[in-house]
C-alpha positions in Angstrom: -152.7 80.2 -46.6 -149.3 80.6 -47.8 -149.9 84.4 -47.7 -149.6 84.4 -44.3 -145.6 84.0 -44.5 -145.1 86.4 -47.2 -142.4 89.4 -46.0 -144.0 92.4 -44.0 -147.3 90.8 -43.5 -148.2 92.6 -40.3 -149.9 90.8 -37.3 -153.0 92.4 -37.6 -153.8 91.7 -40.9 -152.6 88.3 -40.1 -154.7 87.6 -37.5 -157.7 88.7 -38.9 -157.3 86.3 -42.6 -157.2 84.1 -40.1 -160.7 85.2 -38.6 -162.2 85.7 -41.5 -161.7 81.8 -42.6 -162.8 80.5 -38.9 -166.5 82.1 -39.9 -166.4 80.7 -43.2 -165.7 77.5 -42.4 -169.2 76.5 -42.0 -169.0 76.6 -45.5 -166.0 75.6 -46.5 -166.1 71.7 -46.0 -162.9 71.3 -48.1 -161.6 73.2 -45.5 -161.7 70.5 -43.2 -160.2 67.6 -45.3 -157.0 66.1 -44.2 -154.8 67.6 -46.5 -155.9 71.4 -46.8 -155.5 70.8 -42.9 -151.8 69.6 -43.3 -150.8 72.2 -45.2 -152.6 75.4 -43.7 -151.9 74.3 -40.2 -148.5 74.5 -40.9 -148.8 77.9 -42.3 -151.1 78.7 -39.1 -148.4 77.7 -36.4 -145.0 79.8 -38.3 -147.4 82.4 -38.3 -148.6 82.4 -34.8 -145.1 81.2 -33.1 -144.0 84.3 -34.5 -147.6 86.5 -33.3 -146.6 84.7 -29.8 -142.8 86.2 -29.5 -144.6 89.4 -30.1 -146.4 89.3 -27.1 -149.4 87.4 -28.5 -149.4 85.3 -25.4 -150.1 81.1 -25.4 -153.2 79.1 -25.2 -152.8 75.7 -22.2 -153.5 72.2 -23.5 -156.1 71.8 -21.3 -158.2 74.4 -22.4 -157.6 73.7 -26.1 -158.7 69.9 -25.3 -161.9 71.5 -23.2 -162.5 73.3 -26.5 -162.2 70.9 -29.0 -165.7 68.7 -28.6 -164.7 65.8 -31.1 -163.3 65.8 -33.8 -166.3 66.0 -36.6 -167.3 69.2 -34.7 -164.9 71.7 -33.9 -166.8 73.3 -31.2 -164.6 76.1 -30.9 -164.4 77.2 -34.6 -167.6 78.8 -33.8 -168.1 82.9 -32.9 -167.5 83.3 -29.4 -168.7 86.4 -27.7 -168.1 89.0 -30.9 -164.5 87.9 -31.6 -163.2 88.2 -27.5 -159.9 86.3 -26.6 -159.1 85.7 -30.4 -156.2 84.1 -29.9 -157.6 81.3 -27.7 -160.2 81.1 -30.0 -157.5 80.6 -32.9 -155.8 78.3 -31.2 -159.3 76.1 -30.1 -159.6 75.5 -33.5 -156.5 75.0 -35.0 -156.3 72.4 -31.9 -159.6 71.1 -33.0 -158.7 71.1 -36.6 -155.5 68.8 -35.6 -157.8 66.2 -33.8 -159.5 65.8 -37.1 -156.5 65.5 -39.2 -155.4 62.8 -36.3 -158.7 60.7 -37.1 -158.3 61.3 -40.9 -154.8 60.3 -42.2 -154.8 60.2 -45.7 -154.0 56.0 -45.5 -155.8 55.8 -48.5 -153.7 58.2 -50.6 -150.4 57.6 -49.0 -147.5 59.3 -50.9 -147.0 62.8 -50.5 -150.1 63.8 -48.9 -149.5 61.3 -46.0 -146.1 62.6 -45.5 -147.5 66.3 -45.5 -149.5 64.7 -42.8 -147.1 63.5 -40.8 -144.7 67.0 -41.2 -147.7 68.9 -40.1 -148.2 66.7 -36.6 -144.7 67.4 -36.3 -145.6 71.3 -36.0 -148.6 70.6 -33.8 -146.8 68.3 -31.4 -144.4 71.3 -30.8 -146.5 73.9 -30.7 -149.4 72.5 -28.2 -146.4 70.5 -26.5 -148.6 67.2 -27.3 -147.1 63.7 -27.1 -149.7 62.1 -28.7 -149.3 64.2 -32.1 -145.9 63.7 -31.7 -145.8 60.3 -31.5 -148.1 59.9 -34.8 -145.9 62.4 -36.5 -142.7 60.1 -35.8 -144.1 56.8 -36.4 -145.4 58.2 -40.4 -142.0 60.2 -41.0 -139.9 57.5 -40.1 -141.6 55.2 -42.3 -142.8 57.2 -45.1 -139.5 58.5 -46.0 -137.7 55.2 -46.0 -140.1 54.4 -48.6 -140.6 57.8 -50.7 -136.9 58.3 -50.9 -134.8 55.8 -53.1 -132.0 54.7 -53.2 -130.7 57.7 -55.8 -132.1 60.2 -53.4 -135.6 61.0 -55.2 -138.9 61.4 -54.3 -140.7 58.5 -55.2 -143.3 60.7 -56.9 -140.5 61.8 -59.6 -141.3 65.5 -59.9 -138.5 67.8 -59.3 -141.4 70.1 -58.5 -142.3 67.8 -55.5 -139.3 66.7 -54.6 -138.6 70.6 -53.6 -141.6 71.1 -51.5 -141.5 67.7 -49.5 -137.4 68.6 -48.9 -138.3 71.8 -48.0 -140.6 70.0 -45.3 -138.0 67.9 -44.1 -135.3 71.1 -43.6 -138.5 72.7 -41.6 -138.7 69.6 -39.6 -135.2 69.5 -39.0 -135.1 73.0 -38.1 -137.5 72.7 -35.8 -136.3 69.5 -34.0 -133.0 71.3 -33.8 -134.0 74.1 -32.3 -136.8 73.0 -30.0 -135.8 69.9 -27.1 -138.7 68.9 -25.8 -139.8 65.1 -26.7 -137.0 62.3 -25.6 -137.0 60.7 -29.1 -137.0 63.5 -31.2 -132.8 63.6 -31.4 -133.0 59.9 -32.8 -136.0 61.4 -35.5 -133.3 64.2 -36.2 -130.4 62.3 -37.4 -132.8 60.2 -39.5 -134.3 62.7 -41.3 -130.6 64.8 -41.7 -129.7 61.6 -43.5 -132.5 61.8 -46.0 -132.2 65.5 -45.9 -128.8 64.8 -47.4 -129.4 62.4 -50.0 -132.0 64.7 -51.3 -130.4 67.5 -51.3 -127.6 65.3 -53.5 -130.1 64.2 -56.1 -131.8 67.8 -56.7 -128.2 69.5 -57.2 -127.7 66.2 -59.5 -130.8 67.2 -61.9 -131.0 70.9 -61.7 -130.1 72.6 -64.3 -126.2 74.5 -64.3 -129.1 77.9 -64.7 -130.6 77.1 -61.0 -134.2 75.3 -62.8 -135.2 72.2 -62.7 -136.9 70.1 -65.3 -140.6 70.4 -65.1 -140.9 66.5 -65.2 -144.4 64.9 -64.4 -146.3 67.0 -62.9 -144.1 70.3 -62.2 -145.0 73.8 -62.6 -142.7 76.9 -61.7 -143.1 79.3 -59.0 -144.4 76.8 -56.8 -142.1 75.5 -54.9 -138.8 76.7 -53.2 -135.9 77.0 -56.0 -133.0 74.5 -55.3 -130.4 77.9 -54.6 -133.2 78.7 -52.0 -133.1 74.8 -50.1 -129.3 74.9 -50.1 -129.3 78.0 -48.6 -131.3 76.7 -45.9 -129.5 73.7 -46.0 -126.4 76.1 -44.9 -128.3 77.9 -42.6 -129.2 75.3 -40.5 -125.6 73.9 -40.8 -126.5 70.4 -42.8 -123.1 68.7 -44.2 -124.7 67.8 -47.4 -122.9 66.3 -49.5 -121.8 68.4 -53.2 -120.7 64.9 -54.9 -123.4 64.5 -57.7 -125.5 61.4 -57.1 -125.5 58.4 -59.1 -129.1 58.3 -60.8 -130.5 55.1 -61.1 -133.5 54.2 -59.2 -135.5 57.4 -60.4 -134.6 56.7 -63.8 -133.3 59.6 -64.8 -129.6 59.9 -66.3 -127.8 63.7 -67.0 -125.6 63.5 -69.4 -123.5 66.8 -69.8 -120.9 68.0 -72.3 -119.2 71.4 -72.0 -122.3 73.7 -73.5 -124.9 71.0 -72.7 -126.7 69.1 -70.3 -129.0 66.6 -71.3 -131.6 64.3 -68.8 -133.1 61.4 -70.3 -136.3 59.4 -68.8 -135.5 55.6 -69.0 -137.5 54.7 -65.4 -140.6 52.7 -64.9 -144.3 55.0 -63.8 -143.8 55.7 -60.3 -144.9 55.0 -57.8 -146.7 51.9 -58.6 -149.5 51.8 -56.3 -150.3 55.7 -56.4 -149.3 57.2 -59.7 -151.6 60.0 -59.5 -148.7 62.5 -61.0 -146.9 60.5 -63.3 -147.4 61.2 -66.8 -147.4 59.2 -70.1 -143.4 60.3 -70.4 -141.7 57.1 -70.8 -138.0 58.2 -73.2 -138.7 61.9 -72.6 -135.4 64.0 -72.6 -135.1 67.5 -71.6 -131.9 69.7 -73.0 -130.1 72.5 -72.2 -127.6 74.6 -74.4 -125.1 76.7 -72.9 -126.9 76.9 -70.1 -130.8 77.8 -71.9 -133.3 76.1 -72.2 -133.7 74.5 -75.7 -136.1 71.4 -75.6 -138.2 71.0 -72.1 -141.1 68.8 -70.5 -144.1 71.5 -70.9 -145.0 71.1 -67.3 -149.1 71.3 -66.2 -151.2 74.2 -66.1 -154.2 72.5 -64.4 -155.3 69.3 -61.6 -158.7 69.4 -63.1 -160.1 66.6 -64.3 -160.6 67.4 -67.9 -159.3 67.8 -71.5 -156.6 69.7 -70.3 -154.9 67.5 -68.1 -155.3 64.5 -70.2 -153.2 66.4 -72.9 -150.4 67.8 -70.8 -149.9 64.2 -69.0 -150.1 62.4 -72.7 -147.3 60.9 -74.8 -147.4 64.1 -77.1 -146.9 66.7 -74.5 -143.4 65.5 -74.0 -140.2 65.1 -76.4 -140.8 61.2 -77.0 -142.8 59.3 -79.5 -146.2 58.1 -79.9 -148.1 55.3 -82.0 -151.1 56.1 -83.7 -152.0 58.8 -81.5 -152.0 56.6 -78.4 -150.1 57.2 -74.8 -147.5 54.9 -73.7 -149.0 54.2 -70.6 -152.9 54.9 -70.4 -153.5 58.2 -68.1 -157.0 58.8 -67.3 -158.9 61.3 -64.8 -156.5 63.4 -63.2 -154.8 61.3 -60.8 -155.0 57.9 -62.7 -152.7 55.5 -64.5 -153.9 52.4 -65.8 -151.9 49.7 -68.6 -148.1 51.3 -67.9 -145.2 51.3 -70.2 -142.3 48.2 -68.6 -139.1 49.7 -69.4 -136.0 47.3 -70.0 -132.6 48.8 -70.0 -130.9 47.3 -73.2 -127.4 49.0 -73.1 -126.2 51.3 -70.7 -122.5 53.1 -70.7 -120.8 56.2 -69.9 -122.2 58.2 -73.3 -125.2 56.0 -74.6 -128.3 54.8 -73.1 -130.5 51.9 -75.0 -134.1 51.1 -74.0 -137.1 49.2 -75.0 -140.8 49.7 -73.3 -143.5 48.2 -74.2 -146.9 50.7 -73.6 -148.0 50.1 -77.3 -148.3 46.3 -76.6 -152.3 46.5 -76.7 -151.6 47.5 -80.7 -148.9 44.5 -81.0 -146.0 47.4 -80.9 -142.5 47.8 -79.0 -140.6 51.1 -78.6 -136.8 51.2 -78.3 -134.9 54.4 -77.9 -130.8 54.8 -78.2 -129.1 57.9 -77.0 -125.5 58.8 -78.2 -123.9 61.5 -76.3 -120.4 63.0 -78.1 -119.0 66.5 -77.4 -121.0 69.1 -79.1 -123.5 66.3 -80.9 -126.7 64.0 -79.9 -128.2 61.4 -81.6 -131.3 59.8 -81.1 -132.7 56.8 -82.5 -136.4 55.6 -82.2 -137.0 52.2 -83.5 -140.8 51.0 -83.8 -140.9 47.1 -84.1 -143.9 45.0 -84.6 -147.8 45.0 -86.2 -147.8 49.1 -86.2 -144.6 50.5 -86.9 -145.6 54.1 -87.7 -145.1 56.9 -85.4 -144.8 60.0 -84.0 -141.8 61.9 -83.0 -142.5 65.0 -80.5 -139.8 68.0 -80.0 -141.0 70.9 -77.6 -138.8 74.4 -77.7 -138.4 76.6 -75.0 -141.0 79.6 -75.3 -139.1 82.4 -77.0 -137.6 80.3 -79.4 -137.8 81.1 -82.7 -136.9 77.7 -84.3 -136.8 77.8 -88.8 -137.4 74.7 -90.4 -134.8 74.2 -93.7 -135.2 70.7 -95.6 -135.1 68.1 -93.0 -132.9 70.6 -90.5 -134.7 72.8 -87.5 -132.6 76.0 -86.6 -132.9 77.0 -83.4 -129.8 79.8 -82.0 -126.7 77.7 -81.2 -128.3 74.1 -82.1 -129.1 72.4 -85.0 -131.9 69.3 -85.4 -131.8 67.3 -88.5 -133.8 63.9 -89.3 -133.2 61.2 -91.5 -136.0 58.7 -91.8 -138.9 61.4 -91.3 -142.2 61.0 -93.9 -143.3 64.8 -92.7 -141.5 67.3 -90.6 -144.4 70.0 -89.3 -143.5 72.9 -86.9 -146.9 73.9 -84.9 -146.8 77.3 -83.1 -149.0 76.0 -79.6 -149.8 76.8 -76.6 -147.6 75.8 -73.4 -148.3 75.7 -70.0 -146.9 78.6 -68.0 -147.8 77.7 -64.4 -151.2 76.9 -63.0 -153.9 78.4 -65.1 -151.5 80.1 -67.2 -150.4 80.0 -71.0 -147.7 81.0 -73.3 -146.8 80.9 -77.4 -144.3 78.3 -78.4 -143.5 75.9 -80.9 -143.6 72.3 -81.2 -142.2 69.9 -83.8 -143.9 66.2 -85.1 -142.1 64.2 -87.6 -144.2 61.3 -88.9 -142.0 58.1 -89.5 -142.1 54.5 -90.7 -140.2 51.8 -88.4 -136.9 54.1 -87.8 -136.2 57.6 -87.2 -132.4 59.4 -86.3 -132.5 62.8 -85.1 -129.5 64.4 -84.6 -129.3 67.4 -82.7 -125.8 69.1 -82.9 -124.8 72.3 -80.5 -122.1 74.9 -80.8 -120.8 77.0 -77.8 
């Protein structure tokens, strides 16, 4: 229920979306899983802290704990009376909705979604002055971020795309710890999370693009989350002394290497995290590139969560600009969520202008995969070396839509860049489709050059 913050979205009209999904929700049993909880009840308190300074009046702890039976039935989600005191019946539920959440923490999931859990007790604690939310809300934050935020300033999860919506989290929770004394701990909670609030905000300014975009690495889509101009705004507004010193990128394993009319970011880390992978892809050596300041090869990005065709495709080996072996992923993705035999990644060389790794997610088909990067001025050269018993592959190179790229000989045109190959059997450019947000497509093109053992691609830019 997103909606329910958009601009000009009157109180009345608020009030009753709200309505209308308390009588559904006999229906709606997703409704009342954890997560959907998190998220909406969030959305639920913003909207009614701000129906409240308008004269919506408040609703007393001890009649929201009268109202709330337990927490499998949330007594007062029911109709009461043809819709009288609907604020007090908002509240009963949202109340009630809370105490399940509180019995339901997504343990079992951890990442992300127990974070969002802990963010959205946060809100509740606040809002129904409870110390018992509050409590639970510190103890996961505390915890959770000290081991979803490396050491580089990431998100564990390595999406830019998540990375946004869990920082904008954190700035809400600062925000509202900032502007709202009420719990004795909470100034102790505050400076904890300005600190991570900080060194995230370092890494996303680190792999955003000079344009304002990020890479749509693992799962990422656009439109979703808030833009990184948008979180440093924020940032500002709640008068954060983030730091504007790019950050050292290591633990993520991502490197950005930039020239004056490039920037380059390169995918030499490990799947992550290990023990929930649920939105990693089959990436491992993918490199996204920029040319005076456009978009010229990118990570496609997902269109879909369901478990299907679809999804397998856009989190495979082929859906990114890296290389595969006999049609196989370099580390096995499977259902939507699921990772199984991962790639191992070993740094070989590593200096200012070149990067040199091996993995080894072919090793079920007796085959290693080592990629060099060469970073000059206005050139790039990439190396793929197969070794072992199947040493033919597949390169993948995927344009930004609206590029019109011309194949000549062994050379792909494409506006101020030029791609050449030595070592390539077959060069093939395939018009395809791309993933334009969720549930949305676009035309582009896609190159695969079939090789033997080695391929060099050189990719040379002009301003």
């Amino acid at each position: 229920m997103d909606y329910l913050l958009q601009p000009n979205m009157e109180l009345e009209t608020g009030r009753k979306l709200i309505e209308q999904f308390i009588n559904d929700l006999p229906q709606n049993p997703t409704g009342l899983e954890p997560y959907p909880i998190a998220l909406r009840g969030i959305n639920w308190i913003k909207f009614l802290s701000r129906a409240s300074l308008r004269g919506g009046g408040t609703t007393t702890r001890q009649s929201l704990q009268n109202a709330a039976t337990t927490p499998s039935t949330p007594r007062h989600c029911e109709d009461d009376d043809g819709g009288r005191n609907n604020l007090i019946r908002i509240n009963g539920c949202l109340y009630a909705q809370y105490l399940i959440l509180l019995d339901n923490l997504e343990y079992h999931l951890m990442a992300n979604h127990l974070l969002e859990d802990g963010f959205s007790l946060l809100f509740a604690a606040f809002y129904f002055k409870d110390d018992t939310f509050f409590k639970k809300a510190k103890g996961i934050i505390e915890v959770e971020l000290k081991e979803q935020i490396l050491d580089d300033g990431a998100h564990f999860e390595l999406s830019p795309m998540y990375h946004q919506v869990i920082l904008d989290r954190l700035l809400d929770g600062i925000n509202l710890l900032q502007n709202n004394p009420l719990f004795e701990t909470q100034d102790r909670l505050l400076d904890f999370m300005k600190e991570k609030a900080d060194r995230m905000l370092q890494w996303l300014n680190t792999i955003t693009f000079n344009n304002g975009q990020i890479p749509l690495l693992n799962d990422s889509a656009p439109g979703i989350a808030p833009t990184t101009g948008q979180l440093n705004a924020y940032a500002e507004r709640l008068k954060l002394l983030f730091s504007s010193v790019p950050a050292a990128l290591d633990a993520s394993g991502y490197r950005k290497f930039i020239s004056a009319n490039y920037e380059c970011i390169v995918d030499v880390g490990a799947v992550g995290p290990s023990y929930q992978p649920g939105h990693a892809h089959a990436d491992t050596f993918n490199f996204v590139l920029n040319v005076n300041h456009k978009p010229v090869l990118i990570d496609t990005g997902i269109s879909t969560y369901e478990a299907n065709a679809i999804r397998l495709a856009e989190r495979g080996t082929a859906a990114h600009n890296t290389v595969a072996v006999y049609q196989r992923n370099s580390s096995q993705v499977w259902s939507s969520f699921r990772v199984a035999q991962r790639a191992n990644v070993e740094i070989i060389k590593e200096e200012k202008n070149r990067v040199t790794a091996t993995h080894d997610g072919f090793r079920s088909i007796g085959t290693s995969h080592q990629r060099s990067w060469l970073f000059d001025e206005q050139k790039i050269r990439v190396e793929d070396i197969l070794t072992g018993r199947q040493t033919k592959g597949t390169a993948y190179f995927h344009f930004s839509p609206g590029l019109i790229p011309i194949k000549r000989n062994n050379e792909i045109l494409i506006n101020d860049t030029c791609i050449s190959f030595e070592g390539a059997e077959t060069i093939s450019l395939i018009k395809a489709q791309l993933p334009d947000g969720y549930n949305r497509s676009v035309d582009y093109h896609k190159l695969e050059i079939v090789f033997q053992h080695k391929l060099v691609s050189i990719i040379k830019t002009k301003g």
